[in-house]
BAFI-3210 file (N, C-alpha, C; in Angstrom, 3 decimals, decimal comma, padded with zeros to 6 digits):
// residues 283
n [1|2|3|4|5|6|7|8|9|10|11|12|13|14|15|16|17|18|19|20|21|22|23|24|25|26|27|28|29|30|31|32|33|34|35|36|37|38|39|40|41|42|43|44|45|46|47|48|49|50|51|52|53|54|55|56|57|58|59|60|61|62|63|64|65|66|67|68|69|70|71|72|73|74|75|76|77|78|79|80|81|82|83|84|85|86|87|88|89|90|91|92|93|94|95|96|97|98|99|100|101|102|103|104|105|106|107|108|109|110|111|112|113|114|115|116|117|118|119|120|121|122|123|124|125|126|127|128|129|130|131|132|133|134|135|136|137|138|139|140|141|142|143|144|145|146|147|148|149|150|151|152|153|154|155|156|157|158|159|160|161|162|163|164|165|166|167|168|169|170|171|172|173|174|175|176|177|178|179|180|181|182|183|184|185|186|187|188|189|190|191|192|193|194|195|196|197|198|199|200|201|202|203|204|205|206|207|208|209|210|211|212|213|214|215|216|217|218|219|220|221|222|223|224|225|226|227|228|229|230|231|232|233|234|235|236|237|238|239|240|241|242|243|244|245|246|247|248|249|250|251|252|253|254|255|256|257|258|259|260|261|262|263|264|265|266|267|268|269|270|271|272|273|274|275|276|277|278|279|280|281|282|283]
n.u [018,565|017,787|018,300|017,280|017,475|020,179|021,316|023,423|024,163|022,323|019,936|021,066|023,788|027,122|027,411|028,249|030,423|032,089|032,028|033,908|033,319|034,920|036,444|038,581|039,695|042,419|043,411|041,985|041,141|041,711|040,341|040,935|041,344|040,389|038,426|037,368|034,894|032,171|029,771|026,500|025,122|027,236|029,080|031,955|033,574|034,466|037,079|038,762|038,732|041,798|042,933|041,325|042,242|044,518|046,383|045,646|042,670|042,226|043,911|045,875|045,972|045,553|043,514|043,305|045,660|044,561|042,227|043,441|045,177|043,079|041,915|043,399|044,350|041,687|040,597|037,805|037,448|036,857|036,332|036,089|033,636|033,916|035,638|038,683|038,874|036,005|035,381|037,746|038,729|040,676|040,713|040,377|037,031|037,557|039,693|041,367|042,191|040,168|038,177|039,667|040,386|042,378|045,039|047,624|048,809|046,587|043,362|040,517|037,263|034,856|035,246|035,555|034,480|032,537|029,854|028,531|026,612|026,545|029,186|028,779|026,801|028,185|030,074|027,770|026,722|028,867|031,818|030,817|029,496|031,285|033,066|031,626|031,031|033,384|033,718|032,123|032,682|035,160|034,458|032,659|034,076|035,951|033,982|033,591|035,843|038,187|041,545|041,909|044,290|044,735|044,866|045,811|045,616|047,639|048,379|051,077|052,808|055,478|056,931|057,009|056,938|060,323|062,920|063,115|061,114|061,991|061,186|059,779|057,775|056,352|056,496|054,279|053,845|053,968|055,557|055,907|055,679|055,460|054,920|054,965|057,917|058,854|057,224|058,832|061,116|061,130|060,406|061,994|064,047|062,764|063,608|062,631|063,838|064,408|063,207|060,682|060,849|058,846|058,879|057,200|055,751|055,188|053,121|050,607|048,728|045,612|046,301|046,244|043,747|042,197|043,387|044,912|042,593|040,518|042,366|044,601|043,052|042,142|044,045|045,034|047,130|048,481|049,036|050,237|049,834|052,125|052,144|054,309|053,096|053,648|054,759|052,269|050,257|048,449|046,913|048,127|050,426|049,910|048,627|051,073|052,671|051,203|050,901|053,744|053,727|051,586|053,259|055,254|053,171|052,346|055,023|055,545|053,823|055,014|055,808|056,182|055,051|054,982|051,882|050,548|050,718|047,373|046,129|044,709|043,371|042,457|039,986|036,724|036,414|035,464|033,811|031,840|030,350|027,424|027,473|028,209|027,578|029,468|031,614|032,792|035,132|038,015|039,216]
n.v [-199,452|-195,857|-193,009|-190,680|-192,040|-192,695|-189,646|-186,684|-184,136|-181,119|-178,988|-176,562|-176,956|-175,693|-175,217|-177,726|-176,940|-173,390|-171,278|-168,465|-166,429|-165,406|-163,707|-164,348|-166,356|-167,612|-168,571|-171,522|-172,010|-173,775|-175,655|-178,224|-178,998|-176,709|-176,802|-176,259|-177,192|-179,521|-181,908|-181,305|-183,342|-185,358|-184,263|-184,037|-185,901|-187,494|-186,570|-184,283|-181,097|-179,720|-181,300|-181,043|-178,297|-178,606|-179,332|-182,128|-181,407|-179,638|-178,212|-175,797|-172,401|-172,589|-171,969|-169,090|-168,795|-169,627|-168,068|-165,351|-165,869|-166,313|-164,009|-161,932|-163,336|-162,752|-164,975|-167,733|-169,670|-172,986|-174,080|-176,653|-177,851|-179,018|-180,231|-182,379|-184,602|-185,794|-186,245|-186,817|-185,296|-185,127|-187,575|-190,853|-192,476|-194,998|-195,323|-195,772|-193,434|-191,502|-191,621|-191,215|-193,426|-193,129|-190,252|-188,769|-190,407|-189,741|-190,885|-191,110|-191,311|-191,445|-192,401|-195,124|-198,171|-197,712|-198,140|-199,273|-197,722|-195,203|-194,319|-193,579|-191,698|-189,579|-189,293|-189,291|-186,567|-184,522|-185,287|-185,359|-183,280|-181,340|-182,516|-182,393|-179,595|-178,039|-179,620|-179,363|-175,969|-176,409|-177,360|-175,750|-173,155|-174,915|-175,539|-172,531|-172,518|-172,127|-172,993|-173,288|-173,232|-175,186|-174,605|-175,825|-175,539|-176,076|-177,035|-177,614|-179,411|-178,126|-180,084|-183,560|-186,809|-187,136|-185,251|-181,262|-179,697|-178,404|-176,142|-173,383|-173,450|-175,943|-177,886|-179,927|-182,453|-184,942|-186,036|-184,512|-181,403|-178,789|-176,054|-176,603|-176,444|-174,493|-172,392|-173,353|-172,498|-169,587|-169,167|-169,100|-167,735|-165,570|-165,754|-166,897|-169,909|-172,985|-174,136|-176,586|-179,112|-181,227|-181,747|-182,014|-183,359|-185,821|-185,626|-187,768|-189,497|-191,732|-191,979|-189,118|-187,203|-184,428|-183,132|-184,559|-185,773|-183,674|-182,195|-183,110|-186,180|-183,936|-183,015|-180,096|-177,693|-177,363|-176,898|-178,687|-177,051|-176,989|-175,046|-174,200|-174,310|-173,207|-171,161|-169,815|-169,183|-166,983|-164,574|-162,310|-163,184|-164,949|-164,014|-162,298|-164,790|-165,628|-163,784|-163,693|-166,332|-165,876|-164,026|-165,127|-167,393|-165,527|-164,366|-166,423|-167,356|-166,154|-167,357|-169,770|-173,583|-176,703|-178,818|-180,542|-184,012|-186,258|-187,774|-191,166|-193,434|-196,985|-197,231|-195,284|-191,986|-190,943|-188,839|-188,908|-190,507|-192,220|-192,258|-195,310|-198,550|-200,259|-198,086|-198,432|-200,473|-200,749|-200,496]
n.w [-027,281|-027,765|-029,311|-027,979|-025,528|-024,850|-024,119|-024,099|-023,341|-021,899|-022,041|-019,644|-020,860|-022,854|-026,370|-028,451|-030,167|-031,392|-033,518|-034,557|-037,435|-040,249|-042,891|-044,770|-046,929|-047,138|-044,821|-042,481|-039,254|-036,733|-033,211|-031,323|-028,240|-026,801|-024,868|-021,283|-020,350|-018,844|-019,503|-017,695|-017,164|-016,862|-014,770|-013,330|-014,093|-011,789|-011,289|-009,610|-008,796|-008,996|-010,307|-012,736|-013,682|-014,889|-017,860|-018,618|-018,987|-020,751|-023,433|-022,364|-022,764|-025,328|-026,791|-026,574|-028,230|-030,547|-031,002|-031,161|-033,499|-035,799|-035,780|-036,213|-038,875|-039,692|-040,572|-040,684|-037,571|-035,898|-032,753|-030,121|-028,169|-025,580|-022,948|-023,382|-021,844|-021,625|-024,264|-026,927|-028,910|-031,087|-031,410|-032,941|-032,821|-032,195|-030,760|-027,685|-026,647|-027,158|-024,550|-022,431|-020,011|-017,989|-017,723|-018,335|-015,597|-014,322|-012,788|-014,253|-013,257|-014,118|-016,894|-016,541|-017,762|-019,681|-021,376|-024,374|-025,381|-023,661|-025,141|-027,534|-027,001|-026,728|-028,715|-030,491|-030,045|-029,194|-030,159|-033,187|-034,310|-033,977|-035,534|-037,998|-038,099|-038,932|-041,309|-043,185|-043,405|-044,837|-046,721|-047,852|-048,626|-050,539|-052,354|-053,693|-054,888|-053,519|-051,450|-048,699|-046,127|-043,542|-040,262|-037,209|-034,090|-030,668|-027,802|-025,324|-022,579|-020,688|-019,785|-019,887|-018,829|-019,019|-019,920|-019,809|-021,711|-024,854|-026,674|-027,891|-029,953|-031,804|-034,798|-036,490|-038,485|-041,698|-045,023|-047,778|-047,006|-047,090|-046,904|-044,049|-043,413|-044,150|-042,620|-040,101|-040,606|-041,157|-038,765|-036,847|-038,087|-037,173|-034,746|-032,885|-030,877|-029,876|-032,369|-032,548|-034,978|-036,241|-033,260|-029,648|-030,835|-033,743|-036,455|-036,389|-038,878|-038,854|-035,737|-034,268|-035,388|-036,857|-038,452|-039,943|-040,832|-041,802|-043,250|-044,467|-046,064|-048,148|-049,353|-048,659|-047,587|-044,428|-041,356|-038,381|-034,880|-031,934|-028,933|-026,070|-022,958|-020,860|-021,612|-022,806|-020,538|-019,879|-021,113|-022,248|-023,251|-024,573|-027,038|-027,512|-028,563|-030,325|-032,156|-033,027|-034,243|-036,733|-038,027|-039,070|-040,733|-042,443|-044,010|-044,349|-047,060|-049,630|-052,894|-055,338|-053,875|-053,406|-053,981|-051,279|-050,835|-051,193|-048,812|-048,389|-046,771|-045,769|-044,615|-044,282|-043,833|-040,669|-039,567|-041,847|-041,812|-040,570|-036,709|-035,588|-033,527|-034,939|-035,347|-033,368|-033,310|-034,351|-037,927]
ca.u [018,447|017,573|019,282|017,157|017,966|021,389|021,254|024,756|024,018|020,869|019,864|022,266|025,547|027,481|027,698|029,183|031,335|032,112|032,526|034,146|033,059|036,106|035,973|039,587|039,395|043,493|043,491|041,114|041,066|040,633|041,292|040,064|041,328|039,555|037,799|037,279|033,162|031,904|028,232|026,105|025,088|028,380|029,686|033,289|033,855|035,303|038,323|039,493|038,997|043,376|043,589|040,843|043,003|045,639|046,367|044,785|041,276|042,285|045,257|046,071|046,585|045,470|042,235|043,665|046,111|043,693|040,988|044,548|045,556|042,034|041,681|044,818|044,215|040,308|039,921|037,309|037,757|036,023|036,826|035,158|033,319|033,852|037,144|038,791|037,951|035,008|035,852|038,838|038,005|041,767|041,205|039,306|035,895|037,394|040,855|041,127|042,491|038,935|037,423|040,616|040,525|043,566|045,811|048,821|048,624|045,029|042,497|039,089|036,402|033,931|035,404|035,943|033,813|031,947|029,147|028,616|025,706|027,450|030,596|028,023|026,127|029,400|030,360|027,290|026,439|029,818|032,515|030,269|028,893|032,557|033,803|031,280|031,137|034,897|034,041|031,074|033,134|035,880|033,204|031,731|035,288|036,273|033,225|033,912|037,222|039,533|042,173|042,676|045,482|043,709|045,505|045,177|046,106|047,691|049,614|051,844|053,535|056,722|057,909|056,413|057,898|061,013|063,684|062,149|061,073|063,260|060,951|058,541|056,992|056,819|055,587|054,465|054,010|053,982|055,691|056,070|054,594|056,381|054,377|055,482|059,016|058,929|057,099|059,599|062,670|060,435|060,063|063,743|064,461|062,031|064,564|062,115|064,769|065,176|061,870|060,681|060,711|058,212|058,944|057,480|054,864|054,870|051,710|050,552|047,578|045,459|046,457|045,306|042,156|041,537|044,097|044,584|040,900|040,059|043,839|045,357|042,155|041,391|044,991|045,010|048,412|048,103|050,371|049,523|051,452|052,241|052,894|054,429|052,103|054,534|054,652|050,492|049,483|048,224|046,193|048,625|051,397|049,741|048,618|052,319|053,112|050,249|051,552|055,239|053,074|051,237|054,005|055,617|052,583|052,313|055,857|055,994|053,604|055,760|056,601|055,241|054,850|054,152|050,490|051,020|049,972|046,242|046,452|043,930|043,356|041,481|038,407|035,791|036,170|033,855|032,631|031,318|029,017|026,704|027,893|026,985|028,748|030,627|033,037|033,583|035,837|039,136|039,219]
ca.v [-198,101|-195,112|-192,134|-190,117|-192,736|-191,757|-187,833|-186,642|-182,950|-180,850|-177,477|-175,746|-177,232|-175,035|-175,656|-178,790|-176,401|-172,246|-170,877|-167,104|-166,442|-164,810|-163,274|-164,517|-167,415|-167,959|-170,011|-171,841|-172,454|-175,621|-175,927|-179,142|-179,072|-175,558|-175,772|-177,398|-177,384|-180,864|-181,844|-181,341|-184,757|-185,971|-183,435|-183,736|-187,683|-187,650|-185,903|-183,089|-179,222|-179,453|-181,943|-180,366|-177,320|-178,700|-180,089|-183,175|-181,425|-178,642|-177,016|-174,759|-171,060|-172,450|-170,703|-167,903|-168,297|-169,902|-166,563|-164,272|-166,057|-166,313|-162,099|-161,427|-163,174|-162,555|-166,105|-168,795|-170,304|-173,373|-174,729|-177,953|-177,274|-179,848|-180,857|-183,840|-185,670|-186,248|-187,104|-185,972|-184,694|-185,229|-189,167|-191,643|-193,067|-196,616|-194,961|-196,193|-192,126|-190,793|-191,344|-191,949|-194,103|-192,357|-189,459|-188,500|-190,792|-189,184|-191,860|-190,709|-192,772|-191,577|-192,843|-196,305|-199,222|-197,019|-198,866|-198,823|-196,575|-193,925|-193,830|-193,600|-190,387|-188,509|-189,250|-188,308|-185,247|-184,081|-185,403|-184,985|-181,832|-180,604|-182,208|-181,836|-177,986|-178,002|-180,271|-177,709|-174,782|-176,180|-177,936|-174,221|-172,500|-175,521|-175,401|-171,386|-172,730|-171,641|-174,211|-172,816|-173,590|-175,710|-174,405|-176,799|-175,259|-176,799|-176,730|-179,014|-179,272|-177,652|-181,180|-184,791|-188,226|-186,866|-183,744|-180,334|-179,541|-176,855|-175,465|-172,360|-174,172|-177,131|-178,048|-181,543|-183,036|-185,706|-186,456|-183,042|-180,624|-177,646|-175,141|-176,484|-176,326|-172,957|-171,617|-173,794|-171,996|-168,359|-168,975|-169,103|-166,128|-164,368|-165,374|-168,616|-170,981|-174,033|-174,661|-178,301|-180,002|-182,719|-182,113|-182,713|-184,823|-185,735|-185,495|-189,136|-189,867|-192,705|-191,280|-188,070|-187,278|-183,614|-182,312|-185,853|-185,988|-182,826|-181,546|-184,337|-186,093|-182,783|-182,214|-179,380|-177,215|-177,748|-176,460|-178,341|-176,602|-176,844|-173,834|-174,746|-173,998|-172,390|-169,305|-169,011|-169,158|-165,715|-164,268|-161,461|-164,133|-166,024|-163,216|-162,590|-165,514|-165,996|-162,619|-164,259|-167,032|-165,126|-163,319|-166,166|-167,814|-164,380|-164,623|-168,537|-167,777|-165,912|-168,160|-171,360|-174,571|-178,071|-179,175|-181,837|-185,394|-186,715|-189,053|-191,926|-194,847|-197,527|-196,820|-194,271|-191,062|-191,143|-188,090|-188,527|-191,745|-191,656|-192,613|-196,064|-199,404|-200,365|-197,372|-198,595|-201,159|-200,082|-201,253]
ca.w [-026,706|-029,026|-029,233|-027,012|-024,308|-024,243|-024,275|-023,094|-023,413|-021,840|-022,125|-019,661|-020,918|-023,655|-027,818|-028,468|-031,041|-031,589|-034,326|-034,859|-039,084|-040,764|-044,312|-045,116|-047,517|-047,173|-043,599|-041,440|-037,861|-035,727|-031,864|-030,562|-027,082|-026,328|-023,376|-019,553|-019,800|-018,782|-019,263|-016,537|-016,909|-016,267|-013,808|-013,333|-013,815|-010,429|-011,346|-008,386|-009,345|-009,392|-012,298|-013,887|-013,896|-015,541|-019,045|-019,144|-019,048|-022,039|-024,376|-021,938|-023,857|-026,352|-026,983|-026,409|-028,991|-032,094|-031,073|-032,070|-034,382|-036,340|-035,490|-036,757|-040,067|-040,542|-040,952|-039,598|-036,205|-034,748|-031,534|-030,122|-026,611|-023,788|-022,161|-024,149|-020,873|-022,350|-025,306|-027,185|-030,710|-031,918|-031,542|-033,482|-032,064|-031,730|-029,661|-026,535|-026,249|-027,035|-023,948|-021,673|-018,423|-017,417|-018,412|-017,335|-014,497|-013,160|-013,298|-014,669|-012,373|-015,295|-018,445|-016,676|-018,285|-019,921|-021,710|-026,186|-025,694|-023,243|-025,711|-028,493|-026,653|-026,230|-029,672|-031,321|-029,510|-028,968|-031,445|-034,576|-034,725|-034,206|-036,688|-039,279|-038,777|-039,753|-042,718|-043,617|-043,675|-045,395|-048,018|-048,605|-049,023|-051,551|-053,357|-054,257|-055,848|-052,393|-051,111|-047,719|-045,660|-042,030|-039,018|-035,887|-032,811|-029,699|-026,628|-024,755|-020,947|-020,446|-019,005|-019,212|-019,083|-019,199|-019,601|-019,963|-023,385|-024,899|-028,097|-027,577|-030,479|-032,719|-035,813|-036,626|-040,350|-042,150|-045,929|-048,177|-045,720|-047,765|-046,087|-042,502|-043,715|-044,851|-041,159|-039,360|-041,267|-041,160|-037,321|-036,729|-038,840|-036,483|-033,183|-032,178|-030,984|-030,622|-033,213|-032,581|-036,252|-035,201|-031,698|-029,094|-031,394|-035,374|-036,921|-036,959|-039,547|-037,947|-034,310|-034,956|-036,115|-037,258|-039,739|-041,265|-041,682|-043,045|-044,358|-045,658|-047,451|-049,021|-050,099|-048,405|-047,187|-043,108|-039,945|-036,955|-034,057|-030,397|-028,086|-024,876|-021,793|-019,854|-022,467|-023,186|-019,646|-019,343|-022,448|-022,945|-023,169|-025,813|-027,672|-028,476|-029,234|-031,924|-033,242|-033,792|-035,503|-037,691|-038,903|-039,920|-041,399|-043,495|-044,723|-045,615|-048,362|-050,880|-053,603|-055,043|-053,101|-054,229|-053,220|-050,351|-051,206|-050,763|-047,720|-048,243|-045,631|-046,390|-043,762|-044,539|-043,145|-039,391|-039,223|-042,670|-041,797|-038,906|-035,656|-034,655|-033,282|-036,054|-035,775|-032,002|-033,446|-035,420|-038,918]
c.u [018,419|018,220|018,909|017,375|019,329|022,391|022,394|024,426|022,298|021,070|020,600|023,441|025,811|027,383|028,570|030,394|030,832|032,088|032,542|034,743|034,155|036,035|037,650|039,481|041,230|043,804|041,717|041,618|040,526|041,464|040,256|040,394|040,965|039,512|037,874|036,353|033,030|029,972|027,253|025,510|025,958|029,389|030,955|033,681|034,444|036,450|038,123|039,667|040,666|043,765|042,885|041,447|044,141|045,801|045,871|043,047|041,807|043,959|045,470|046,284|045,830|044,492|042,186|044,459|045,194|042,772|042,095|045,099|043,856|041,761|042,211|044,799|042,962|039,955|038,832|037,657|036,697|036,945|035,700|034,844|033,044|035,166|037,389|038,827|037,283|034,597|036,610|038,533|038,969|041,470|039,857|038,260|036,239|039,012|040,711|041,550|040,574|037,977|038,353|040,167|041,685|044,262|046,736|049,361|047,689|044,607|041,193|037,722|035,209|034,289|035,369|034,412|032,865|031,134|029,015|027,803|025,870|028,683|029,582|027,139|027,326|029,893|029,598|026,780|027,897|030,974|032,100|029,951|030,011|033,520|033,295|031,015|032,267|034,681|032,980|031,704|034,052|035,109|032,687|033,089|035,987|035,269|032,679|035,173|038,298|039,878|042,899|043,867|045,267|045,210|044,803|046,363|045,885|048,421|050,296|052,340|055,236|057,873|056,643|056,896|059,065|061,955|062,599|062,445|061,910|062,344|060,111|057,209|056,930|055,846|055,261|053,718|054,006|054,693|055,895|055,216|055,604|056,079|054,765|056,671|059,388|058,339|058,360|061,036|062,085|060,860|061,736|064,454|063,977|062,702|063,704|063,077|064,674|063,230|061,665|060,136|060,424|058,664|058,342|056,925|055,110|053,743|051,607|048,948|047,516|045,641|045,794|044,598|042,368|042,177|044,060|043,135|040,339|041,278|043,901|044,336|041,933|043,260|045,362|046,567|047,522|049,695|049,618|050,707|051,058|052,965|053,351|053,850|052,385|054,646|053,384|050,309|048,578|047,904|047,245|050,036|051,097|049,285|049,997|052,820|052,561|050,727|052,675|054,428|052,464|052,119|054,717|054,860|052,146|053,309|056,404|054,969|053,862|056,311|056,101|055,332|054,040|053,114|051,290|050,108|048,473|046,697|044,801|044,015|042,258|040,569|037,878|035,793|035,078|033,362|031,394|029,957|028,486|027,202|027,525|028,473|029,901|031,715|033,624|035,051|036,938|039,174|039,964]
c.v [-197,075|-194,387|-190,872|-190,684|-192,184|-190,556|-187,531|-185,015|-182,231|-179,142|-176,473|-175,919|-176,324|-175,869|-177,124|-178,138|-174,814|-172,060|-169,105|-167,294|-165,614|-164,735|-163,857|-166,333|-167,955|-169,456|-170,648|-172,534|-172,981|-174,962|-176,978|-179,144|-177,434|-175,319|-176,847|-177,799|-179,057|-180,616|-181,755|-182,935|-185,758|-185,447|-183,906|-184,885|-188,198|-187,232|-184,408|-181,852|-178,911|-180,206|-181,107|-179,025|-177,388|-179,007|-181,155|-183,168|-180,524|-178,378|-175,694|-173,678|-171,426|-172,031|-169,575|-167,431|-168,530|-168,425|-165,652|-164,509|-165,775|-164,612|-162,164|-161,694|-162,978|-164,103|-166,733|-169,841|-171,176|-174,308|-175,856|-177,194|-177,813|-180,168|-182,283|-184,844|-186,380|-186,666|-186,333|-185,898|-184,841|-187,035|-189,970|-192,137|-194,289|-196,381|-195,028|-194,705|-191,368|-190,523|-192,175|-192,445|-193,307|-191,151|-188,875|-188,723|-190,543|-190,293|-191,162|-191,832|-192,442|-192,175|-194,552|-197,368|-198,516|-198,407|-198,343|-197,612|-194,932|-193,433|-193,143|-192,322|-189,262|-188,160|-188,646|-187,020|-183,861|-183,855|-185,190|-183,941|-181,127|-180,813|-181,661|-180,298|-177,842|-178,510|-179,198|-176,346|-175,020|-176,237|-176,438|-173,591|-173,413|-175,295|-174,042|-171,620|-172,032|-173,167|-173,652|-173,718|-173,991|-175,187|-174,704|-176,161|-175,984|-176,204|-178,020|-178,382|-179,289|-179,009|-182,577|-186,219|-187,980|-185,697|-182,501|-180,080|-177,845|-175,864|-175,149|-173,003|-174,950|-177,526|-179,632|-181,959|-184,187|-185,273|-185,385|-182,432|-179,086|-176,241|-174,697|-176,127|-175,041|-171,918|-172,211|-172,762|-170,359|-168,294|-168,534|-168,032|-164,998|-164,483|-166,525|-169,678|-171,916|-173,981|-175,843|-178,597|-181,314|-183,108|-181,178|-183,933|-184,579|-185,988|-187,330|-189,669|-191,303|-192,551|-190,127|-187,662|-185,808|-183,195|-183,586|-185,794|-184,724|-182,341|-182,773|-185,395|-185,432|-182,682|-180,774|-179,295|-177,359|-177,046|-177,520|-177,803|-177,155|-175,766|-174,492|-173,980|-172,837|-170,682|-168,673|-169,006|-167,926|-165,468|-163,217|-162,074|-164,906|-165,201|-162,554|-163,385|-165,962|-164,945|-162,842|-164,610|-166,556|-163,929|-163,994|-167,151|-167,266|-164,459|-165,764|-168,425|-167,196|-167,193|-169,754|-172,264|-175,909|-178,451|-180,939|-183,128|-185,897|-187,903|-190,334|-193,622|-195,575|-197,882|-195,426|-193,358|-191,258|-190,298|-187,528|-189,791|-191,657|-192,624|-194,559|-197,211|-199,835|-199,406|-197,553|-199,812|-200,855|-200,988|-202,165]
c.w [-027,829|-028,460|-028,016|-025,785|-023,947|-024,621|-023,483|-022,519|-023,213|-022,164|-021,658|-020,239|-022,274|-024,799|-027,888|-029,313|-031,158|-032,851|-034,482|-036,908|-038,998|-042,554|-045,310|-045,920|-048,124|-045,861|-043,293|-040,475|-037,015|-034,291|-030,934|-029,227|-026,403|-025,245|-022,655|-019,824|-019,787|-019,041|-017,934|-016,208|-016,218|-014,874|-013,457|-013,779|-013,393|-010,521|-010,735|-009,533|-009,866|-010,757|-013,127|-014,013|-015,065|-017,465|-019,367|-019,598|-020,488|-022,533|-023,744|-022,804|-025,209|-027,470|-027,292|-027,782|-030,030|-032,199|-031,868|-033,249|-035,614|-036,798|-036,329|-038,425|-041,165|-040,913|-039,665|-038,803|-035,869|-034,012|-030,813|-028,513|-025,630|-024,012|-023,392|-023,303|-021,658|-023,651|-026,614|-028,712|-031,767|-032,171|-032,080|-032,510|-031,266|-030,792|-028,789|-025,640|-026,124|-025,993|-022,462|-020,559|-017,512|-017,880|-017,747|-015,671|-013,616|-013,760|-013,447|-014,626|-013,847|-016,507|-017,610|-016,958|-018,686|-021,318|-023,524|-026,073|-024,955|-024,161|-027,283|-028,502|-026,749|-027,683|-030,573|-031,088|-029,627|-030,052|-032,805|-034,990|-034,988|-035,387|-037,982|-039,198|-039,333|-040,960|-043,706|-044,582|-044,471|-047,103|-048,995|-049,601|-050,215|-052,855|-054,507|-054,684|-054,560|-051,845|-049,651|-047,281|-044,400|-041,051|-037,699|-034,987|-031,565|-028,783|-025,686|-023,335|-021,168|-020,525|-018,843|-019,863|-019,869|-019,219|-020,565|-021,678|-023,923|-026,426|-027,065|-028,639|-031,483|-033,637|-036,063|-037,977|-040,471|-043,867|-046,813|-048,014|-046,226|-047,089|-044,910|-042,186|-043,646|-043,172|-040,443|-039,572|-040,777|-039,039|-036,720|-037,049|-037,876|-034,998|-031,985|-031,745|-029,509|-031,115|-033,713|-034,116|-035,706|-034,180|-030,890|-029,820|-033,031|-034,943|-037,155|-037,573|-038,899|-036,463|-034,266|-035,831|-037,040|-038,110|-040,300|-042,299|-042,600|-043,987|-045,662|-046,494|-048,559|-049,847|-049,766|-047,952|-045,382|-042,264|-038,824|-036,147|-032,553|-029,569|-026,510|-023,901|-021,082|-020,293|-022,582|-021,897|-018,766|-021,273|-023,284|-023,223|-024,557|-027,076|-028,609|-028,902|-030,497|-032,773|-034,100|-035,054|-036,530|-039,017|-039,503|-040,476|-042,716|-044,388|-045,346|-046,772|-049,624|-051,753|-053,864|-054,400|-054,255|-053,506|-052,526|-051,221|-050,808|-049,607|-047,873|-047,664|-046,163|-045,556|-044,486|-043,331|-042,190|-039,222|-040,513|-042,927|-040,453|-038,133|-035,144|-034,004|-033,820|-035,959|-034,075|-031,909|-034,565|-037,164|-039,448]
res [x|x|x|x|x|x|x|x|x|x|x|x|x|x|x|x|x|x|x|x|x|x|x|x|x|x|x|x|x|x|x|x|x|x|x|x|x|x|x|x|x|x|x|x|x|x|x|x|x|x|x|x|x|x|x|x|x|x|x|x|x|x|x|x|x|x|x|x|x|x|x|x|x|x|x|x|x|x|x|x|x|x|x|x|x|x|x|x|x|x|x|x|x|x|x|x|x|x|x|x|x|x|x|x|x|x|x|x|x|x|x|x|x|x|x|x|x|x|x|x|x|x|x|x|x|x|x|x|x|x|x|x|x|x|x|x|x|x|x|x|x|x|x|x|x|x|x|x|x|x|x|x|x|x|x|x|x|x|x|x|x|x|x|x|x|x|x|x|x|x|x|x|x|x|x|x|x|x|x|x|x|x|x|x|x|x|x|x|x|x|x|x|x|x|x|x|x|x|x|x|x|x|x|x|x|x|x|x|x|x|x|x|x|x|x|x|x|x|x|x|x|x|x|x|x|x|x|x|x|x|x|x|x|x|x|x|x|x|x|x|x|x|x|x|x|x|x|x|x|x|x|x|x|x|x|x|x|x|x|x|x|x|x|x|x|x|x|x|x|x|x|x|x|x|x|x|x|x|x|x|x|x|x]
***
């Protein structure tokens, strides 16, 4: 089957990826769980208007907050542009997350038995373009001698599999993350409390895809965060809360910092080889 055989994306459906340009060559801004949009090809993949409401289709708020946050510091913003339904942009190609059967106990009649060359349309239409504009922009901003600082924005559920979560928002890291340290401590100062230190999620390279892959290869300084749902769910809700953030992303960078560690796995970056079967199988 060639590639125009299986076309995921037609003319009405939105960007597979945004991007809002920013003249600030201190951050850059990711937000892979963005948006709801499905392809029109695929039209809902039998999942009910109420789930798709919820968190399992997007990062609730969290759009809302990466656009304020991005404003706020003049930097560049891209955001990926279909539901992670369809295929989740944080998770490797060969993750049995990338193109879930289930999620949070919804079953998704479209992802099931989904065939090499359907996972293979979604991936290269969808997952690639998003990542390589991120690798693009950072590529440009490295290659003028800047070492931004990647900020991956998220959001999480108040409450799941288990007692209610108690942080407004949490940072998640890996190994000397001096940077994250330094917002985590900043955030606190600013009256944030309780401020999840890798909670609800650590950062797990190999599980997660997008800061590993472009941060931590590059050596780069990195935040990823999580806002809890319950606080962004309203634009002027998340708007203050990106404001906190920003003010404590402003004041963690007085003062030197040790450059984080290169993270290197022994697979080849995927969104830096073209898409094909081979990356449907984990290495």
């Amino acid at each position: 089957m060639t590639r125009a055989d299986r076309t995921v994306l037609s003319p009405g459906d939105p960007p597979a990826f945004t991007v809002r340009r920013g003249a600030s060559r201190r951050f850059f801004v990711v937000c892979d769980h963005a948006s709801v949009a499905m392809p029109l090809s695929l039209g809902t993949l039998g999942v009910g208007a109420a789930d798709l409401s919820t968190h399992i289709a997007c990062d609730i708020g969290a759009r809302w907050v990466a656009e304020r946050v991005a404003t706020s510091l003049d930097a560049t913003l891209i955001c990926a542009g279909f539901s992670r339904l369809v295929v989740d942009c944080n998770r490797y190609p060969w993750d049995a997350g990338s193109m879930a059967r289930q999620s949070a106990g919804v079953v998704i009649p479209g992802n099931a038995d989904l065939t090499e060359d359907e996972r293979l349309g979604r991936l290269d239409e969808i997952f690639l373009p998003y990542q390589q504009a991120i690798d693009r922009g950072l590529e440009d901003l490295q290659a003028a001698g800047h070492a931004p600082i990647f900020l991956s924005i998220h959001s999480c559920t108040a409450q799941l599999h288990g007692p209610p979560r108690p942080w407004p928002i949490g940072i998640g890291y890996v190994g000397s993350a001096a940077y994250s340290m330094r917002v985590i401590d900043e955030l606190r100062r600013l009256g944030v409390a309780p401020v999840g230190d890798n909670e609800p999620y650590a950062m797990e390279p190999g599980a997660d895809y997008t800061t590993p892959e472009h941060a931590l290869r590059r050596g780069l300084e990195y935040l990823q965060v999580e806002f809890r749902q319950d606080l962004i769910g309203t634009e002027s809700a998340a708007h203050g809360w990106a404001e906190t953030f920003v003010a404590a992303l402003k004041a963690s960078l007085a003062g030197d910092r040790p450059a984080p560690e290169r993270w290197t796995p022994r697979y080849a970056c995927p969104h830096r080889t073209a898409i094909g079967p081979a990356q449907l199988t984990a290495p």
